[in-house]
N, C-alpha and C positions, 0 to 999 in steps of 0.2 A: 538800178545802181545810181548813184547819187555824183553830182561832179564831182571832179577836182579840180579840176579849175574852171570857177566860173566863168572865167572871160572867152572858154573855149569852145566852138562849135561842138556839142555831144559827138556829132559822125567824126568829127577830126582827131576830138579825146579817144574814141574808142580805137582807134586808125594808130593812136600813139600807143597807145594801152598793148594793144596787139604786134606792134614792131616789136615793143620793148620785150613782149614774154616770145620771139619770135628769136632774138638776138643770143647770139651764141654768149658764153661764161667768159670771155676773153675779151669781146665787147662790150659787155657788161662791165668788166673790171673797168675798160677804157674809160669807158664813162663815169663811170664813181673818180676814177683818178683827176678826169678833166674837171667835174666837181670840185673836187677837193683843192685843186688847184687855184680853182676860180675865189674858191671862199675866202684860201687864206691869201689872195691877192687882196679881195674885199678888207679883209681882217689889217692887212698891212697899209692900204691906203686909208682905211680911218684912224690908224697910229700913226701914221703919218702927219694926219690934220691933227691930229688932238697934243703931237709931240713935232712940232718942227724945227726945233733944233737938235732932235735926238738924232744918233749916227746909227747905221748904219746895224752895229752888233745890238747897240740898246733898243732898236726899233723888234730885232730877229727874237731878243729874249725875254722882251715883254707883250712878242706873239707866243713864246712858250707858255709863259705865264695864263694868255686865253685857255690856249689849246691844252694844255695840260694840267692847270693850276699850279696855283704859287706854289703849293708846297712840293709838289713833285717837278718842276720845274726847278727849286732850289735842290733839291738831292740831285737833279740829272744835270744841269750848269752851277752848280755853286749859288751865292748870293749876284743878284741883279746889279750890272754897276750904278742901275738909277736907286738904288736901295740908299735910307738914309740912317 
């Protein structure tokens, strides 16, 4: 089997490999959620640097705009107030 992460000891990848198919569906979820979480923090601190004087609502709906795209993003909040 081939890595997946290179930077990881094989015995320690396999060690992870095996908790993970070891962990209960509940645990499982936890961890996609804490994921997803993490991402769209990611997602919001580089709209952050790229829009610095945007507020607060226009930072949240042009992380919809990522996550969802524009166009369903406008059918689900209306038009962007950064739209021109």
């Amino acid at each position: 089997m081939s890595a997946l992460f290179p930077d990881t000891h094989p015995k320690m990848e396999a060690l992870q490999i095996e908790l993970w198919r070891q962990a209960s569906p509940t645990r499982k979820m936890n961890m996609l959620a804490q994921l997803n979480a993490a991402a769209r923090l990611l997602a919001l601190t580089g709209l952050r640097a790229q829009y610095p004087q945007a507020s607060e609502a226009e930072l949240r709906r042009r992380l919809a705009d990522l996550l969802l795209g524009e166009e369903l993003a406008r059918k689900a909040y209306g038009n962007p107030p950064h739209a021109k």
